[in-house]
Every structure is written in C-alpha cells, then in structure tokens.
C-alpha positions as a Markdown table, in Angstrom:
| # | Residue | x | y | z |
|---|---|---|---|---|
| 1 | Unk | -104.1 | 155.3 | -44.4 |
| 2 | Unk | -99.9 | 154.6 | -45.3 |
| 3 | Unk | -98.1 | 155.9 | -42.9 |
| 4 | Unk | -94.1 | 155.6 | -42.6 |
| 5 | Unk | -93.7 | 154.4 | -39.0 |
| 6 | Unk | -95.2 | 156.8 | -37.2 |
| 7 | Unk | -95.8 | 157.2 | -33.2 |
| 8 | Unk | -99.8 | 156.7 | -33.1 |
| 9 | Unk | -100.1 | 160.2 | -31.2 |
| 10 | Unk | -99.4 | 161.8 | -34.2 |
| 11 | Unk | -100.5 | 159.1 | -36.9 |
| 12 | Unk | -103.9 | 159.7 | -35.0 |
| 13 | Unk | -104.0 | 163.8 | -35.9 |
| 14 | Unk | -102.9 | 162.8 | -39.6 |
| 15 | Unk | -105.7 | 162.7 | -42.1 |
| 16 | Unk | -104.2 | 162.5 | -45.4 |
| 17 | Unk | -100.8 | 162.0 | -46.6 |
| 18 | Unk | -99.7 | 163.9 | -50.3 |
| 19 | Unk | -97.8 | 162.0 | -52.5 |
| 20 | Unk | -95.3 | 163.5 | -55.4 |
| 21 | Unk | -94.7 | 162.3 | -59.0 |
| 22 | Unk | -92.4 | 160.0 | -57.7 |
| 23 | Unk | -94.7 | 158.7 | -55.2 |
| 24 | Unk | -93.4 | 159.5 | -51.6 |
| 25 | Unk | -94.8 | 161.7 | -49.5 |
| 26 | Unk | -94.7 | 165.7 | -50.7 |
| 27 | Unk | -97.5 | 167.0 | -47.8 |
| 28 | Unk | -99.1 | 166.4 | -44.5 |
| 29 | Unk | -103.0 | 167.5 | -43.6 |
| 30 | Unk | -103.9 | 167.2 | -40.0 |
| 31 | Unk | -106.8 | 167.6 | -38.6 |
| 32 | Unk | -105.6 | 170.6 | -36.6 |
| 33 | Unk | -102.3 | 172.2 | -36.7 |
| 34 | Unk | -99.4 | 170.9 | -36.2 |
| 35 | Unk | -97.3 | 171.6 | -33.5 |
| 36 | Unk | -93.5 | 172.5 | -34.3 |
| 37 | Unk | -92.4 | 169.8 | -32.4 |
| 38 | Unk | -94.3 | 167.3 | -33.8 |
| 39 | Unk | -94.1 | 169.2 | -37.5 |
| 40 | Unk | -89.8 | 168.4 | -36.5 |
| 41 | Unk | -90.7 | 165.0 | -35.4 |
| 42 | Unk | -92.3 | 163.6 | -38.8 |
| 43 | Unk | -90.2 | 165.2 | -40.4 |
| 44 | Unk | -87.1 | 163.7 | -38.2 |
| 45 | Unk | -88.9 | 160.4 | -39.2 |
| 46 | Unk | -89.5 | 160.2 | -42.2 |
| 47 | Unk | -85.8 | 161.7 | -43.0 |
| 48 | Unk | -87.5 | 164.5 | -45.9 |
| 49 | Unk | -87.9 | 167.6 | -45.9 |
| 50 | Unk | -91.8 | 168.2 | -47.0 |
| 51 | Unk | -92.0 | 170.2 | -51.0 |
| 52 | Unk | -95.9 | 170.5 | -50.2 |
| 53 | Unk | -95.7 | 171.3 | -46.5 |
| 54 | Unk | -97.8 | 170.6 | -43.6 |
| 55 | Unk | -101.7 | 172.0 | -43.8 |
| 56 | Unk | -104.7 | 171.2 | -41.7 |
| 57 | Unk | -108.3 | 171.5 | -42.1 |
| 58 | Unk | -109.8 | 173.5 | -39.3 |
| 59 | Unk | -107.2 | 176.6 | -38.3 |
| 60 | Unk | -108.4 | 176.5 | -34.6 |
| 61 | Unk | -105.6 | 175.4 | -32.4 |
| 62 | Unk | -106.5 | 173.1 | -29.7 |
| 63 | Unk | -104.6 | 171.7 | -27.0 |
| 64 | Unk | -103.5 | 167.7 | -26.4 |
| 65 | Unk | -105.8 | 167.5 | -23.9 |
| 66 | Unk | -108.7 | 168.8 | -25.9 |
| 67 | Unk | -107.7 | 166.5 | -28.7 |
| 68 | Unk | -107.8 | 163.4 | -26.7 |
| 69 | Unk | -111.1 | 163.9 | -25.6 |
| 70 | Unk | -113.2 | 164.7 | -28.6 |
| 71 | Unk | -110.5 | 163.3 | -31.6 |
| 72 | Unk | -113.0 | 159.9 | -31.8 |
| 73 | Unk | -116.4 | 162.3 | -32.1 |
| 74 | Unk | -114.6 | 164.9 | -34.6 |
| 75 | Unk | -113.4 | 162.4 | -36.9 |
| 76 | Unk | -116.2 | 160.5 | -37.1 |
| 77 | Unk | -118.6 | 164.0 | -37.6 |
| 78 | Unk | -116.3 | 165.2 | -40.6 |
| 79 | Unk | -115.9 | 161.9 | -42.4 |
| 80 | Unk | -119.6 | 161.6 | -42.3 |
| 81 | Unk | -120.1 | 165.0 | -43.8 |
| 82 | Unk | -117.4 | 164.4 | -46.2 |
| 83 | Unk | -119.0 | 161.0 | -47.3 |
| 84 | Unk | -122.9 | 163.2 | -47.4 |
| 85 | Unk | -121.4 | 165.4 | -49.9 |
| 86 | Unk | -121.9 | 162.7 | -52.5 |
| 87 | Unk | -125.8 | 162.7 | -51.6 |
| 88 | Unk | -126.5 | 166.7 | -52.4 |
C-alpha cells in the first residue's frame, strides 16, 4: 500500500486508499472507524480535503487498546477470506 507519509499508528488501521481521475487520493477505508482526531490528522497531512470521504469495513468501534492487541490476527483473518472468495 502508497501511503503519503503517514504516522504508522494510523498507516497500520488504513486498508485501502481511493484514488480520483487525476490520481491522488479521493477516500480512506479503515479497518474500523476512524477517530476524529485521527480523521483531522490525515487529513492535516495530506493537506486535502477528502471528495470520497473516510469509510471502514466493520461499523463496530473499538478502542486503541483493543486494536493493538488483535490488529495482526484481524488482518490477517479478513485478507484470507477476501483472497477465498476467488475459490467459491
């Protein structure tokens, strides 16, 4: 993944980045939400204010803590899944 110099803390919660017609970033999908902080902070960053927005894939809200201790095992579970698709 491309990212735009981007603390690893949230580069980590990122999983895909949307690009425009003019090829620079138009979206954000997380994982989980977003904070507003950290929504402030990319977009502090990366100096743009978002067209497509910020989304995530699962709506559950989970704290920093909670994050930190399963990110490795919930990333790895929904990029397999993602990648078994193929095989149905």
């Amino acid at each position: 993944m491309v990212m735009l110099n981007l603390p690893s803390y949230l580069e980590d919660k990122i999983f895909e980045l949307r690009f425009d017609s003019e090829n620079t970033i138009s979206g954000i999908v997380s994982y989980f939400p977003l904070s507003n902080s950290e929504k402030q902070e990319i977009i502090s960053i990366l100096d743009k204010n978002l067209t497509d927005g910020f989304h995530s894939i699962f709506a559950d809200v989970i704290s920093e803590e909670e994050w930190n201790k399963s990110k490795e095992q919930i990333k790895k579970k929904f990029k397999d899944e993602l990648f078994d698709i193929d095989n149905i």
